[in-house]
C-alpha positions as protocol buffer text, in pm:
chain_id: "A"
residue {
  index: 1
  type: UNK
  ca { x: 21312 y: 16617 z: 12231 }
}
residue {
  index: 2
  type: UNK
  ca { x: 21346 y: 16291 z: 12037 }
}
residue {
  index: 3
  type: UNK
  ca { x: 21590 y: 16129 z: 12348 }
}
residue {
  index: 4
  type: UNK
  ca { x: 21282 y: 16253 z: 12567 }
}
residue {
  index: 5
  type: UNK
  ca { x: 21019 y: 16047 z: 12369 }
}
residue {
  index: 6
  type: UNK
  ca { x: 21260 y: 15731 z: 12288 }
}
residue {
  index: 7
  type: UNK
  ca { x: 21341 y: 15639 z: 12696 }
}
residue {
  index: 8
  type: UNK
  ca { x: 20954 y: 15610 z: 12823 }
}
residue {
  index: 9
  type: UNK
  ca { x: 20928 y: 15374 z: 12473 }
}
residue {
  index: 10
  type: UNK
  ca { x: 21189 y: 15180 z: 12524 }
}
residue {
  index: 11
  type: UNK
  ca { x: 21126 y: 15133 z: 12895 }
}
residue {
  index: 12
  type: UNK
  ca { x: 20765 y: 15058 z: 12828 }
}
residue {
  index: 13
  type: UNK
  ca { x: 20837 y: 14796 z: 12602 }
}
residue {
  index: 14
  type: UNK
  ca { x: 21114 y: 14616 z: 12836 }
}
residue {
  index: 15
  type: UNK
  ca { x: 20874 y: 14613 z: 13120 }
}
residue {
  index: 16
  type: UNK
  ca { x: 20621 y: 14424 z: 12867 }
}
residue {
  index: 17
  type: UNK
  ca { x: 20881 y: 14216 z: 12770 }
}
residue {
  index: 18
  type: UNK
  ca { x: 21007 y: 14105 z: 13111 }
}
residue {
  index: 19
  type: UNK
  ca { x: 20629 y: 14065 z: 13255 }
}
residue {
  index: 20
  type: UNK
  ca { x: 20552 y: 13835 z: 12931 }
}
residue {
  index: 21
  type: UNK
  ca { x: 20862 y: 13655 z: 12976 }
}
residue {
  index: 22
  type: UNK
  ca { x: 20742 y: 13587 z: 13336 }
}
residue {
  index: 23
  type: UNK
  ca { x: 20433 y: 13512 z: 13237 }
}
residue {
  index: 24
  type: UNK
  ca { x: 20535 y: 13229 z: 13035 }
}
residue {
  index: 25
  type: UNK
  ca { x: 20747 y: 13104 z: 13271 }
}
residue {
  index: 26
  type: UNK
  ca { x: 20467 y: 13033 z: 13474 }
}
residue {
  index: 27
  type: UNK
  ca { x: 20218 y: 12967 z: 13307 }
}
residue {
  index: 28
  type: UNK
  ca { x: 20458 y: 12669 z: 13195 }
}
residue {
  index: 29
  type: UNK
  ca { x: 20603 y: 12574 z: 13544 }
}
residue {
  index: 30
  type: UNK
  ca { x: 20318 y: 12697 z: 13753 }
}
residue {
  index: 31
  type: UNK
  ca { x: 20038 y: 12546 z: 13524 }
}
residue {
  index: 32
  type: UNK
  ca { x: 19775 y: 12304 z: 13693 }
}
residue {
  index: 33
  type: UNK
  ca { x: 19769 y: 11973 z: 13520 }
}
residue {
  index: 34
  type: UNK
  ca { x: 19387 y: 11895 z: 13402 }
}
residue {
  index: 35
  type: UNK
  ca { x: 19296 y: 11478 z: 13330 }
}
residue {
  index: 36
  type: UNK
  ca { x: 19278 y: 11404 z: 13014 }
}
residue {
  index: 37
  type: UNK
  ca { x: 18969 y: 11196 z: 13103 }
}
residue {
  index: 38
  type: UNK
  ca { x: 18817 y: 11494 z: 13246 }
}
residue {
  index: 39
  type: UNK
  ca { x: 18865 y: 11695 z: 12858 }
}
residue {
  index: 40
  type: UNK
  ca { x: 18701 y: 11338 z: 12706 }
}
residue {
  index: 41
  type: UNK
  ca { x: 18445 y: 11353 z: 12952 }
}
residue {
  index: 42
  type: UNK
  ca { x: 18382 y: 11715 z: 12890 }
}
residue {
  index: 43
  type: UNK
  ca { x: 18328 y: 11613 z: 12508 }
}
residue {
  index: 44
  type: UNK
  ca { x: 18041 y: 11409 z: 12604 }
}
residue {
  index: 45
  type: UNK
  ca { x: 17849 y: 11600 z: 12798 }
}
residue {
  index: 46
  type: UNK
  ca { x: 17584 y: 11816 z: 12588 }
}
residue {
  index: 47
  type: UNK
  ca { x: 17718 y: 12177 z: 12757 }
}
residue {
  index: 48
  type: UNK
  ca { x: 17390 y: 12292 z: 12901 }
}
residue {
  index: 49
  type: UNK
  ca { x: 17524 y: 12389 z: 13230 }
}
residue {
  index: 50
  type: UNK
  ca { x: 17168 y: 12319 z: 13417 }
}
residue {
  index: 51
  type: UNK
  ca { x: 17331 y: 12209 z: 13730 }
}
residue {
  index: 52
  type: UNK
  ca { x: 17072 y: 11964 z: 13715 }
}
residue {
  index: 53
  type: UNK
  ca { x: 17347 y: 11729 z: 13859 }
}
residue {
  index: 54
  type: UNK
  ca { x: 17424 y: 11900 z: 14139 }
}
residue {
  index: 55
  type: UNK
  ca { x: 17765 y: 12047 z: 14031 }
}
residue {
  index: 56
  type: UNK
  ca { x: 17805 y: 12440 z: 13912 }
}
residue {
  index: 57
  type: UNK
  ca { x: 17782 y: 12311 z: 13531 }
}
residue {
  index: 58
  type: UNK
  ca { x: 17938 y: 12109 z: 13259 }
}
residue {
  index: 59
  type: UNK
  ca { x: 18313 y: 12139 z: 13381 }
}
residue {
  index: 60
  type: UNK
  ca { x: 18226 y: 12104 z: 13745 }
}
residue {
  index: 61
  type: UNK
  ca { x: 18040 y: 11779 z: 13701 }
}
residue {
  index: 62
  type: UNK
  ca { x: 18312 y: 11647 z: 13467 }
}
residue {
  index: 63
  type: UNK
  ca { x: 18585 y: 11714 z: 13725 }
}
residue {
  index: 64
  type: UNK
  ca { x: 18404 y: 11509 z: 13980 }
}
residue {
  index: 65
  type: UNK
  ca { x: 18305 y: 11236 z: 13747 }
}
residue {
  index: 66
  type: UNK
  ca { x: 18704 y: 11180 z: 13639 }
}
residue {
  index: 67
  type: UNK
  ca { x: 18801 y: 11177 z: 14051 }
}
residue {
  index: 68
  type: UNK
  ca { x: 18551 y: 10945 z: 14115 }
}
residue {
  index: 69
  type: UNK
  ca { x: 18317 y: 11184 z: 14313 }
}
residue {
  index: 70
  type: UNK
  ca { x: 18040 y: 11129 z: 14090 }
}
residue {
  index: 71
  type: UNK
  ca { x: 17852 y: 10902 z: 13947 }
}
residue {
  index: 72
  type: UNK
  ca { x: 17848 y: 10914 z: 13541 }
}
residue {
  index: 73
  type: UNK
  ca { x: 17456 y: 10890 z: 13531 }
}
residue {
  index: 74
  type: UNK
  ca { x: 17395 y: 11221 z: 13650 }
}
residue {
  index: 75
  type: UNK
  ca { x: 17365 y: 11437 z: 13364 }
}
residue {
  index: 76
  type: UNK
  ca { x: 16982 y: 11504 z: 13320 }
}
residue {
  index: 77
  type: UNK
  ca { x: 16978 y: 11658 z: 12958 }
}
residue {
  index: 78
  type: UNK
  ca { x: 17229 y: 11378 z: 12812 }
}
residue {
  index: 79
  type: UNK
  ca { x: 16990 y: 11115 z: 12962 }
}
residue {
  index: 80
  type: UNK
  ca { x: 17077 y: 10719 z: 12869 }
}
residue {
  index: 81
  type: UNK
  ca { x: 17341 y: 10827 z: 12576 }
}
residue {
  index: 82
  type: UNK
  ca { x: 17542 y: 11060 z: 12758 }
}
residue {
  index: 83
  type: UNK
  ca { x: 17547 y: 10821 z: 13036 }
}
residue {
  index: 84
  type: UNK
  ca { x: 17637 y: 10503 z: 12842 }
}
residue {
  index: 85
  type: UNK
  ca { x: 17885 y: 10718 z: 12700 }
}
residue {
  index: 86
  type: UNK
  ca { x: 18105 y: 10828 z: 13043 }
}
residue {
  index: 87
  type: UNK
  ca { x: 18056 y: 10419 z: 13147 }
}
residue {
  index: 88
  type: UNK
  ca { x: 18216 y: 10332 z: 12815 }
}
residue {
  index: 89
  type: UNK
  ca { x: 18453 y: 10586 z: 12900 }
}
residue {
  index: 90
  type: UNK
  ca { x: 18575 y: 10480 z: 13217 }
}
residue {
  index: 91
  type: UNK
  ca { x: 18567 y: 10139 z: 13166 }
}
residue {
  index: 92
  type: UNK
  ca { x: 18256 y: 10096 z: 13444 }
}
residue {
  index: 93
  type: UNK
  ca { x: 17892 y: 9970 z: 13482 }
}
residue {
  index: 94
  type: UNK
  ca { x: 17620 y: 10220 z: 13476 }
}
residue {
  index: 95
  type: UNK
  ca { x: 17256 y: 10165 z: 13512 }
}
residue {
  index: 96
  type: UNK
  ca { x: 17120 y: 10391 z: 13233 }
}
residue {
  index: 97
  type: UNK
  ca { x: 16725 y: 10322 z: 13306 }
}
residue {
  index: 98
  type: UNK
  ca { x: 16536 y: 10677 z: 13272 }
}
residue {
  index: 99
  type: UNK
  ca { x: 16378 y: 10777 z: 13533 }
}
residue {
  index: 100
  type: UNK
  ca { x: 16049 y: 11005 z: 13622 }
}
residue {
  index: 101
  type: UNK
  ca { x: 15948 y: 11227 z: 13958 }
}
residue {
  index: 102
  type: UNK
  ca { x: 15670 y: 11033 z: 14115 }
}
residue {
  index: 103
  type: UNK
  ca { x: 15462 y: 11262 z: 14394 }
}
residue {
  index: 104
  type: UNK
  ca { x: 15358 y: 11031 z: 14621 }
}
residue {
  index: 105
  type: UNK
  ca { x: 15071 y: 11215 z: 14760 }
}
residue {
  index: 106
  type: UNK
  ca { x: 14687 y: 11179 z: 14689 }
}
residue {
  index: 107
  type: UNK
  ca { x: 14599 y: 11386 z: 14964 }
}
residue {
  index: 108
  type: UNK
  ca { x: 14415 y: 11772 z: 14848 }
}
residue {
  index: 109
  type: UNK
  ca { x: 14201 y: 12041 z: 14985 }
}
residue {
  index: 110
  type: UNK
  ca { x: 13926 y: 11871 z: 15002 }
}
residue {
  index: 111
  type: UNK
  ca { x: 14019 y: 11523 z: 15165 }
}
residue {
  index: 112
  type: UNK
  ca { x: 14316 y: 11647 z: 15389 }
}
residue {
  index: 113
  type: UNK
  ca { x: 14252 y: 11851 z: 15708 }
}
residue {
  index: 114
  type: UNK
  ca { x: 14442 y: 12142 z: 15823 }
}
residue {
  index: 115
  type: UNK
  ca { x: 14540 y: 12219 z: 16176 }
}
residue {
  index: 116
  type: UNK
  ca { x: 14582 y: 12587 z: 16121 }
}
residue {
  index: 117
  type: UNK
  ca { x: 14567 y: 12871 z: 15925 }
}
residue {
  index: 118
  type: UNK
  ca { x: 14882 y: 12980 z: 15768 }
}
residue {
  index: 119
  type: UNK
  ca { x: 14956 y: 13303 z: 15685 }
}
residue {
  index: 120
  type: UNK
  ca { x: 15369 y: 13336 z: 15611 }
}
residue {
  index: 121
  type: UNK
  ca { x: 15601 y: 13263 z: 15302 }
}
residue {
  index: 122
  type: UNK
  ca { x: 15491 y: 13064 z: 15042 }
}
residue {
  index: 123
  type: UNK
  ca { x: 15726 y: 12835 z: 15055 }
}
residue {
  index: 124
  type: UNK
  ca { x: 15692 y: 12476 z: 15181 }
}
residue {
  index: 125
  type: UNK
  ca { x: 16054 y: 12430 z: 15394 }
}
residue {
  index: 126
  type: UNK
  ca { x: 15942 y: 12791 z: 15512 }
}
residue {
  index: 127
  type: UNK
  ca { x: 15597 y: 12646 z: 15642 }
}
residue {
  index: 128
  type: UNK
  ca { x: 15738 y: 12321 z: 15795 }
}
residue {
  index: 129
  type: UNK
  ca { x: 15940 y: 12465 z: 16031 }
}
residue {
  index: 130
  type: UNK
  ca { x: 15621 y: 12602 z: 16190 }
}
residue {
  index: 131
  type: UNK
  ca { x: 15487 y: 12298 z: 16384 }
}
residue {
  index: 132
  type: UNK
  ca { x: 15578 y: 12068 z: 16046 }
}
residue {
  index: 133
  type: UNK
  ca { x: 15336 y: 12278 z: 15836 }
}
residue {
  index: 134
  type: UNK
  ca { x: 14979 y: 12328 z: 15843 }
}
residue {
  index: 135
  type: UNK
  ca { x: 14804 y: 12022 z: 15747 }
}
residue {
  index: 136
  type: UNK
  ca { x: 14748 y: 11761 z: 15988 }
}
residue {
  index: 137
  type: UNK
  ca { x: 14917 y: 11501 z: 15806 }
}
residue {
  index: 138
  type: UNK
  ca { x: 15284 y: 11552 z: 15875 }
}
residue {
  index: 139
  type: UNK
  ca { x: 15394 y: 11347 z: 15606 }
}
residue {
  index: 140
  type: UNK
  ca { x: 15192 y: 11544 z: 15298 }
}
residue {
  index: 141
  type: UNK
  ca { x: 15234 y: 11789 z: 15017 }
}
residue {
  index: 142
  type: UNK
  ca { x: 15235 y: 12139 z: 15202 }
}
residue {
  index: 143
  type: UNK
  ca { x: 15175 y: 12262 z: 14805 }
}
residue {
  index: 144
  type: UNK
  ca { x: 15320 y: 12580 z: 14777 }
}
residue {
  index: 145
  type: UNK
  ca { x: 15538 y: 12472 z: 14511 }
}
residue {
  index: 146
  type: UNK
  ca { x: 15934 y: 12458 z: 14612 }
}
residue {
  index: 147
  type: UNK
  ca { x: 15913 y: 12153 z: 14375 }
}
residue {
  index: 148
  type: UNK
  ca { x: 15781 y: 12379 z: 14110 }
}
residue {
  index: 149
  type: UNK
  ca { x: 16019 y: 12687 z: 14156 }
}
residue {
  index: 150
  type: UNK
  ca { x: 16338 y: 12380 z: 14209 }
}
residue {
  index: 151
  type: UNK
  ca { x: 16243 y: 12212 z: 13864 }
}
residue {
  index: 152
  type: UNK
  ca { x: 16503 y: 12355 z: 13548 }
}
residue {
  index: 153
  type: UNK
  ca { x: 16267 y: 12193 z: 13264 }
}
residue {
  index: 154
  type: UNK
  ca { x: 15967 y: 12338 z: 13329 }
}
residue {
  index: 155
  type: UNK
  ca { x: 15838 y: 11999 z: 13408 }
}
residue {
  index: 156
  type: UNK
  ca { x: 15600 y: 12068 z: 13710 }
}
residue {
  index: 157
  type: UNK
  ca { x: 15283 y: 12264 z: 13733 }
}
residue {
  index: 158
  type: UNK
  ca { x: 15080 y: 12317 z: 14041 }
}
residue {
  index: 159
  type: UNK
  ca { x: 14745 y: 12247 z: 13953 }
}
residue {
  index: 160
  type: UNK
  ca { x: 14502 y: 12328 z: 14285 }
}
residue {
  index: 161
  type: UNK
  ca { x: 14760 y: 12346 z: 14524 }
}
residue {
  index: 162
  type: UNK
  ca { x: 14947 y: 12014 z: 14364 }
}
residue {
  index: 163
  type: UNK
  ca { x: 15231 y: 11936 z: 14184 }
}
residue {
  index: 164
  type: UNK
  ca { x: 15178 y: 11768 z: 13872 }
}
residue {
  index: 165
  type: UNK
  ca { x: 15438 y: 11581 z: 13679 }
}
residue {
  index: 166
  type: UNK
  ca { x: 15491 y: 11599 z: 13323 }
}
residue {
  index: 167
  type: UNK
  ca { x: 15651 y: 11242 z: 13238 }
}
residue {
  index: 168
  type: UNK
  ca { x: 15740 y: 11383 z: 12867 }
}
residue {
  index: 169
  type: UNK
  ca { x: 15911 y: 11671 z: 12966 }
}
residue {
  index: 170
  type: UNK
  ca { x: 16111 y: 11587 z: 13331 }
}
residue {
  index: 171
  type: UNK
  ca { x: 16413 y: 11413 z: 13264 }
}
residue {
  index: 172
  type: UNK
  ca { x: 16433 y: 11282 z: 13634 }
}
residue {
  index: 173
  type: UNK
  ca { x: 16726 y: 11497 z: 13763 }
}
residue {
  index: 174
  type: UNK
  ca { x: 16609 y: 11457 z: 14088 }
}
residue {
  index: 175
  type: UNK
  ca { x: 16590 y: 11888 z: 14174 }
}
residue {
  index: 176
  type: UNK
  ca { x: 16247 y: 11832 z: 14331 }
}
residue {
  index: 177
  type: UNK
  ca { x: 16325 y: 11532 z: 14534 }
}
residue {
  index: 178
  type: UNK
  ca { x: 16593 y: 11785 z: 14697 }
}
residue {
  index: 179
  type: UNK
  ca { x: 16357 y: 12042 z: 14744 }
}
residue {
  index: 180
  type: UNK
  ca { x: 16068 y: 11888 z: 14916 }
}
residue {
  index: 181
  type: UNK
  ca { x: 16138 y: 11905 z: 15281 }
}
residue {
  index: 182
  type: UNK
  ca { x: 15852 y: 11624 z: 15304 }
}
residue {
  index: 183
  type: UNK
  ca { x: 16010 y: 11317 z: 15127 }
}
residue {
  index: 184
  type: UNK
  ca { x: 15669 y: 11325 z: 14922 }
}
residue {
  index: 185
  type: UNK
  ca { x: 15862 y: 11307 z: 14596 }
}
residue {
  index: 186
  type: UNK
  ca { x: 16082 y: 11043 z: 14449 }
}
residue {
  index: 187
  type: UNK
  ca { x: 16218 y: 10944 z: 14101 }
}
residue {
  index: 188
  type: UNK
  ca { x: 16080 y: 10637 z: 13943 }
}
residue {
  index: 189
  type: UNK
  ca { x: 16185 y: 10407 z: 13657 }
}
residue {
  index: 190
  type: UNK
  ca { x: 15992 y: 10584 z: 13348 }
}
residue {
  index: 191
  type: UNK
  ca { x: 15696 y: 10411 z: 13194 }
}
residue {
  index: 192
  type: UNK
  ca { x: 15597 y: 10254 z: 13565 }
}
residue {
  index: 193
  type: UNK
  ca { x: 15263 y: 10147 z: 13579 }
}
residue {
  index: 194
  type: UNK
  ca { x: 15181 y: 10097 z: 13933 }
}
residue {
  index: 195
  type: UNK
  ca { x: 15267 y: 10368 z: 14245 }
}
residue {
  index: 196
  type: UNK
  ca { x: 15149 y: 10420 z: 14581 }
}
residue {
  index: 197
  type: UNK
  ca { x: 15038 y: 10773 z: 14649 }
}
residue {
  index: 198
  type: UNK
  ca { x: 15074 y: 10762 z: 14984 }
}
residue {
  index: 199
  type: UNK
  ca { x: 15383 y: 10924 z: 15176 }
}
residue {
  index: 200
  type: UNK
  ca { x: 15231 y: 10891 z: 15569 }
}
residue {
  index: 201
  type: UNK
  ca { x: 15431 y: 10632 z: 15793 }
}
residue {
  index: 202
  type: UNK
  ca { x: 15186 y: 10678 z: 16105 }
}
residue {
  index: 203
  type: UNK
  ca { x: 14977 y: 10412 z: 16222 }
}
residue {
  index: 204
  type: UNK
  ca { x: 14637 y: 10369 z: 16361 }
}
residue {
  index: 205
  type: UNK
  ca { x: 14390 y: 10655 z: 16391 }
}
residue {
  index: 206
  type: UNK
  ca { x: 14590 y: 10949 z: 16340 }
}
residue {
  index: 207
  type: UNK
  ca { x: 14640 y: 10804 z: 15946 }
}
residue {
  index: 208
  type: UNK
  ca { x: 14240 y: 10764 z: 15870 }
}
residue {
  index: 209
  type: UNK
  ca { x: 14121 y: 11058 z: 16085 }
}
residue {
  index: 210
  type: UNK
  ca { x: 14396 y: 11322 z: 15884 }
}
residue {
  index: 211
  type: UNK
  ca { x: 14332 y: 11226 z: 15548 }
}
residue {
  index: 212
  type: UNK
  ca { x: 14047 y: 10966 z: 15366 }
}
residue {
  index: 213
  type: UNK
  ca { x: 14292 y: 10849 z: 15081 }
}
residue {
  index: 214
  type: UNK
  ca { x: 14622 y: 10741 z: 15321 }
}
residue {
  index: 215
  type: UNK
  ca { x: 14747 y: 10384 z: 15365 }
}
residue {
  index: 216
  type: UNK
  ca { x: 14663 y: 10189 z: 15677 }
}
residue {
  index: 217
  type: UNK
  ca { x: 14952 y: 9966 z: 15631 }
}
residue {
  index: 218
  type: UNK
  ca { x: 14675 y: 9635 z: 15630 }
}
residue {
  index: 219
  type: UNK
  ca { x: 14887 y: 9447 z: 15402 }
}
residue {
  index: 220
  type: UNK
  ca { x: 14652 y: 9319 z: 15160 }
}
residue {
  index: 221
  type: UNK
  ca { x: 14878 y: 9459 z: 14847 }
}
residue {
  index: 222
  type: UNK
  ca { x: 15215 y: 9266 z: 15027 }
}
residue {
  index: 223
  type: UNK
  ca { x: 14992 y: 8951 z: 15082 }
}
residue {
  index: 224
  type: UNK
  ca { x: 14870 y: 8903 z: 14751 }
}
residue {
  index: 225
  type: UNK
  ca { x: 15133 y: 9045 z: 14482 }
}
residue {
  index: 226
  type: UNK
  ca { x: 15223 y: 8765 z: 14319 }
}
residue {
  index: 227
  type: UNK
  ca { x: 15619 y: 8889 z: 14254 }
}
residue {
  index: 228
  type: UNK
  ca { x: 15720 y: 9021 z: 14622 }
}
residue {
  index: 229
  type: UNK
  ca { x: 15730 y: 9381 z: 14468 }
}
residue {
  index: 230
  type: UNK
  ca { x: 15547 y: 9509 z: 14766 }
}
residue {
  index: 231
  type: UNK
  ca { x: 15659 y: 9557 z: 15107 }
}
residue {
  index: 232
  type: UNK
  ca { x: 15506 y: 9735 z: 15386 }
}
residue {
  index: 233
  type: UNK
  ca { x: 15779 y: 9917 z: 15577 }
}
residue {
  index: 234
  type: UNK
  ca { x: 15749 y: 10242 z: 15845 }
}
residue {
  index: 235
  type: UNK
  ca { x: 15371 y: 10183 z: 15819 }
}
residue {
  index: 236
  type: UNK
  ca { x: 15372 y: 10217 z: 15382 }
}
residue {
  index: 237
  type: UNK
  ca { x: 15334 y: 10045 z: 15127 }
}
residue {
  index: 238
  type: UNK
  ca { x: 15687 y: 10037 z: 14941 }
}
residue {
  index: 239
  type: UNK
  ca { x: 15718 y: 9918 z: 14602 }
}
residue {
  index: 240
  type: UNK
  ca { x: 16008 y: 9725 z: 14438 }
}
residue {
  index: 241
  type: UNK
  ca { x: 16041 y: 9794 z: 14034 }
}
residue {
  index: 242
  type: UNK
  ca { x: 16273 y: 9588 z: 13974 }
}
residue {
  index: 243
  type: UNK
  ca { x: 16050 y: 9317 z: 14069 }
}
residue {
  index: 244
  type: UNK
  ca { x: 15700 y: 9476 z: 13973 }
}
residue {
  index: 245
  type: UNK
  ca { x: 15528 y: 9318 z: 13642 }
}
residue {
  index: 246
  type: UNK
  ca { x: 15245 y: 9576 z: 13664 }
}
residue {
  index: 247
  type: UNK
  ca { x: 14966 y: 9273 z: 13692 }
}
residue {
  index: 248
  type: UNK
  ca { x: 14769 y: 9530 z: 13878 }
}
residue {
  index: 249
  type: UNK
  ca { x: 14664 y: 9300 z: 14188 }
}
residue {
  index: 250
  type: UNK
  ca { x: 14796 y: 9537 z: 14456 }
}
residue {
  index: 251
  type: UNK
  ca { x: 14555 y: 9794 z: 14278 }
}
residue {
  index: 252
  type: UNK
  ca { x: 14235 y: 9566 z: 14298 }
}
residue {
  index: 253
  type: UNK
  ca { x: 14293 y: 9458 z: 14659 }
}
residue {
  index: 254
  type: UNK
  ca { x: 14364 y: 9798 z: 14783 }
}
residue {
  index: 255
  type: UNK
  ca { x: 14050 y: 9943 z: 14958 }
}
residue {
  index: 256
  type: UNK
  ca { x: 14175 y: 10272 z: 15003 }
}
residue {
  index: 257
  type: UNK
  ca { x: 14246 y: 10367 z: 14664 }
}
residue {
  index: 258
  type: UNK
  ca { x: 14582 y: 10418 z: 14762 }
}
residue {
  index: 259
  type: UNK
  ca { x: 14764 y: 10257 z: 14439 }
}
residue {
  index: 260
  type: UNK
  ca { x: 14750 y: 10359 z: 14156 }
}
């Protein structure tokens, strides 16, 4: 009875012995070496696994950043710090300025036309692939709030069909810039003082006759800023903020209303 009980013990416990034996073995000769500046850089970063850089989380983004696939100004919730940080880190540059989401669209229900009623998902990529959405300007917030659903923080509301931008609260991770299919968003140096809310890049008629507070590309705001900051290009006014001093003179010559 006793021999009958002692060989399934003793052959149990060889077979755990052998497989730990092999799994030591390879977990020692099979093992995948991990940077050590990837472990440092994992240190830094503050663990919220957002994805708010565009990697799966913390130890994605800190892979890429030690192989050179990413850029160490990308983590959203670590901001300037956590940024200044990985540079010092890796022994590189990093520009560390905070930035905002801007939506660069003054257009609403009541100054932009439509061209026809829609009726499908609420979703704005859903509605642009039907003849580029319904609103006559092409280049305009559709507003049904992909920006708002894309945004980790909490920082956008849609207010009457809008996006609105909480300055306090986004921490410029650029998630809605990705998500508009119209290019009407874009990240901004925070604390700018001057912005063109204006996204269309037609010319002529089609650009007064669509919506009353679009830029006609005239000029004026290029002609007279007294730092170069703005540029018309595609038919927009484009500004520069690295060379912007906020005087305000591309605000007082503009006759559509258009900067802000």
């Amino acid at each position: 009875m006793f021999e009958n009980i002692l060989f399934p013990i003793i052959f149990v416990a060889a077979v755990g012995l052998i497989a730990g034996l092999g799994l030591a073995l390879a977990s020692k000769f099979m093992a995948v070496k991990v940077d050590e500046r990837q472990e440092k850089i994992r240190e830094c970063l503050p663990g919220a696994n957002c994805g708010a850089c565009g990697y799966s989380g913390c130890d994605g983004y800190a892979e890429a950043v030690a192989k050179g696939d990413a850029e160490p100004n990308k983590c959203a919730p670590g901001g300037a710090s956590t940024a200044s940080a990985l540079a010092e880190l890796l022994g590189v540059d990093v520009d560390t300025t905070p930035m905002v989401a801007f939506v660069g669209c003054g257009g609403n229900r009541e100054i932009s036309k439509t061209k026809y009623g829609y009726n499908g998902m609420m979703s704005c990529k859903a509605a642009n692939l039907l003849y580029k959405g319904p609103l006559s300007c092409e280049y305009g917030c559709i507003g049904f709030g992909d920006c708002y659903n894309s945004c980790p923080f909490g920082a956008i509301t849609m207010v009457d069909g809008k996006p609105i931008v909480c300055e306090d609260i986004c921490v410029g991770c650029g998630k809605c810039v990705s998500a508009c299919p119209k290019g009407v968003i874009s990240l901004v140096p925070k604390g700018a003082k001057v912005f063109v809310k204006c996204n269309n890049k037609q010319k002529g008629a089609p650009v007064v006759k669509n919506c009353s507070a679009s830029c006609i590309a005239c000029s004026m705001c290029e002609k007279n800023c007294p730092s170069g900051a703005i540029k018309v290009i595609d038919n927009l006014a484009t500004i520069d903020y690295a060379l912007c001093t906020s005087c305000g003179k591309c605000k007082e010559v503009c006759k559509r209303k258009v900067i802000i």
